[in-house]
N, C-alpha and C positions, 0 to 999 in steps of 0.2 A: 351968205345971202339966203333969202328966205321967202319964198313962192306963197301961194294958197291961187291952188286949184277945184275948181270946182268939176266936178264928173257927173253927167248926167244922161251918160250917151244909152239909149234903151234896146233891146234885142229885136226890137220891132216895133213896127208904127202902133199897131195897137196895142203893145207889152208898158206898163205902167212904172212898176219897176227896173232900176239899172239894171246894165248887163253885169252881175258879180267876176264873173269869167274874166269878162274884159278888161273890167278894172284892176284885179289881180295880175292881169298881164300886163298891162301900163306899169303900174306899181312896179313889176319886177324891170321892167327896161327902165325905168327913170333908178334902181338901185345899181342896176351895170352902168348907167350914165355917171354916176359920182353924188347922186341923190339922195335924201335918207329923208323918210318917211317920219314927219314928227307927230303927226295927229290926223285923226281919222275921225270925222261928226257924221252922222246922218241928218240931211233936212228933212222933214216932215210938212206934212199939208193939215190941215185942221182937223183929220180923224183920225190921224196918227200913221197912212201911208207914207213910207220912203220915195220921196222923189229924186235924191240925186246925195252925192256925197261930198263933202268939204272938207278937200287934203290941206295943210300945211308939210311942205316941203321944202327941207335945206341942204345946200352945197354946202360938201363935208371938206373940209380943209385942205386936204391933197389937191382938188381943183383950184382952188385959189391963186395958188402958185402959178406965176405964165412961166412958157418957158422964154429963154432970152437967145 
């Protein structure tokens, strides 16, 4: 199965830019969840600012299995 996430949580009201930090620590808890990172965009605004990031994410095959 296959997510797309969007991340655009900011380090403050007035900070324009994502929090990088944060994002990297999501990233790593959704990889101890059973996650795997397939692609990483940046969206941009019309003078080429980063305003937020666009994850596609997939459940890696061990999760799939339920147990019975």
């Amino acid at each position: 199965m296959r997510k797309v996430v969007i991340f655009a949580k900011k380090k403050s009201f007035w900070s324009v830019v994502p929090d990088l930090d944060l994002l990297n620590i999501q990233i790593q808890e959704m990889e101890n969840d059973g996650w795997e990172l397939v692609s990483a965009s940046a969206n941009t605004g019309l003078f080429g600012a980063i305003y937020s990031f666009t994850l596609v994410i997939e459940l890696t095959e061990k999760q799939h299995i339920t147990k019975t």
